[in-house]
C-alpha positions in Angstrom: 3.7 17.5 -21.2 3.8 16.9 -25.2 7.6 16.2 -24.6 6.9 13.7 -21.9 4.5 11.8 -24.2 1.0 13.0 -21.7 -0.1 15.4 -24.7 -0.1 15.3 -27.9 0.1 18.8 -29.9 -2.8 20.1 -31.6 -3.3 19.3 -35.6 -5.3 20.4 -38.1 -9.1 19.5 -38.1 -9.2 19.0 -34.0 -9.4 21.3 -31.3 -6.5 21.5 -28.1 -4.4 19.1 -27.8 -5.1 15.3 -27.7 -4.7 13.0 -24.6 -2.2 9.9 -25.1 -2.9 6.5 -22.8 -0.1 7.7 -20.5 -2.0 10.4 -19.7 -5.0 8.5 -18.9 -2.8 6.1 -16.6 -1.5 8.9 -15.0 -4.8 10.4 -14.4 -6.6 7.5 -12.9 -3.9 6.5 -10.5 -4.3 5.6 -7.0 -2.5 7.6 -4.8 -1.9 5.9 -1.6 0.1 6.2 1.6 3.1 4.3 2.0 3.8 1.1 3.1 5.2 1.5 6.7 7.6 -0.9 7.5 6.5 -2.3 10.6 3.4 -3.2 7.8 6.1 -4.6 5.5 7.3 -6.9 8.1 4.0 -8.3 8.9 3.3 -9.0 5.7 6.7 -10.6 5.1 5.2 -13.0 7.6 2.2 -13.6 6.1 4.0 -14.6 2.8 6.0 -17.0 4.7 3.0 -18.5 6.2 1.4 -18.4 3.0 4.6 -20.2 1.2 4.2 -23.0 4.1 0.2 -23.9 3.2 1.0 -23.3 -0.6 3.2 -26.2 0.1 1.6 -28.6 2.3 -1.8 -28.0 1.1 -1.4 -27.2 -2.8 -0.7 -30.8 -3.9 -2.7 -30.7 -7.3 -0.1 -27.2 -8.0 3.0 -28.6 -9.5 5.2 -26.5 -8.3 6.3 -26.1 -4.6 7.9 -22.8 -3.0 11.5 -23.2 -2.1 12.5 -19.6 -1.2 11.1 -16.2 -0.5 13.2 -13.1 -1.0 12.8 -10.0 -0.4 14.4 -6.8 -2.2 13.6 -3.5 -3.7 12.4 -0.5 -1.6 12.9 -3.0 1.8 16.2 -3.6 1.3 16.9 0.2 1.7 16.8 2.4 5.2 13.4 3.9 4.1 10.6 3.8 7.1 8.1 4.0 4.2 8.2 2.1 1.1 6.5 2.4 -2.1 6.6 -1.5 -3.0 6.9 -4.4 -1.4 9.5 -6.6 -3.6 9.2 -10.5 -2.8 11.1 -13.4 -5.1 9.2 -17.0 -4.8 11.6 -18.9 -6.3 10.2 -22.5 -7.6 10.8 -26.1 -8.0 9.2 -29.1 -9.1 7.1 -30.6 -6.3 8.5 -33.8 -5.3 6.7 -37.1 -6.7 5.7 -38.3 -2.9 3.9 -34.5 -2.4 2.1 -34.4 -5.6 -1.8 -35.5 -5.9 -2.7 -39.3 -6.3 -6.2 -38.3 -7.7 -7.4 -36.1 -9.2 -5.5 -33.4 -11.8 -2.7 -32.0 -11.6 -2.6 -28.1 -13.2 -0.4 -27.1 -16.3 2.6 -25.5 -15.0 1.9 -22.3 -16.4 -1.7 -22.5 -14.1 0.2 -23.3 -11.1 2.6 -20.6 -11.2 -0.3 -17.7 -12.2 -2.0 -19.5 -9.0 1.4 -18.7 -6.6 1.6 -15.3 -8.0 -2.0 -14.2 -7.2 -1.8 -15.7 -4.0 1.0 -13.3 -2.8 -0.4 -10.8 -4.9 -3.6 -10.9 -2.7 -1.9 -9.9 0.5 -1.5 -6.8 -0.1 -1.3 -4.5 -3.6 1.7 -3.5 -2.3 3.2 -6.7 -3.3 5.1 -7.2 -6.5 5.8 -10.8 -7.3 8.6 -12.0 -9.4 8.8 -15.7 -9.8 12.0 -17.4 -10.5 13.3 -21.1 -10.5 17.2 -19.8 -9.3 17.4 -17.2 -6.1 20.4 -15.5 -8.4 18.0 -14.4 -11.5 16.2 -12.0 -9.3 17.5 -8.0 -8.5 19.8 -7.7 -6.0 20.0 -6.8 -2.9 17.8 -9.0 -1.6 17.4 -10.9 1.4 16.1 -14.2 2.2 13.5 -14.2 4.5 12.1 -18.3 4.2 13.9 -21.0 2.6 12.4 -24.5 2.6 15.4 -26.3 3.4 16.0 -24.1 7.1 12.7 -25.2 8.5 
């Protein structure tokens, strides 16, 4: 345990050994099922219906979804996954869709408001945002792009 940073050894002046933060991270995490993958599909949906209101609803956001991808633990044969992986990849919302009143949130607000949204539907869900499909980790696998629909 002291060689895997949990513990460290005792010294002089304190009793046993002394507890390191990883230790403590270790020792108060959640241990969950899962994620089936029937689950993982469903919520694959979700995102996708999430990424179509984010869009159409979202004007004072300036930034609109153009892609969802999914990779990580889906992309492998696993029934049961430890993460859900999803990619929103990002553009510039488009003059017309933007707000005419009203104001318009810093960049930086707008994507911290996409991330929690997808972050919310499950805390299974790891979000990565990216404004290029080809910067995120590969495999992946695109399951809603803007420009199909």
């Amino acid at each position: 345990m002291i060689a895997g940073g949990l513990l460290e050894p005792p010294v002089p002046g304190r009793t046993g050994y002394g507890i390191t933060p990883e230790f403590i991270q270790l020792a108060t995490a959640r241990v969950v099922e899962p994620l089936p993958r029937a689950r993982a599909r469903k919520l694959l949906a979700d995102a996708s219906s999430l990424a179509d209101r984010i869009n159409a609803e979202d004007v004072s956001n300036p930034l609109a979804i153009d892609a969802l991808v999914v990779f990580g633990d889906y992309m492998s044969r696993s029934h049961r996954l430890d993460e859900l992986g999803i990619g929103v990849v990002v553009a510039a919302r488009a003059p017309s869709l933007r707000t005419r009143f009203g104001r318009m949130q810093p960049k930086a607000e707008g994507a911290e408001a996409i991330r929690a949204a997808f972050r919310d539907l499950s805390s299974f869900v790891r979000v990565r945002l990216a404004t290029d499909r080809t910067t995120l980790p590969r495999p992946f696998s695109v399951v809603y792009d803007v420009n199909a629909t």
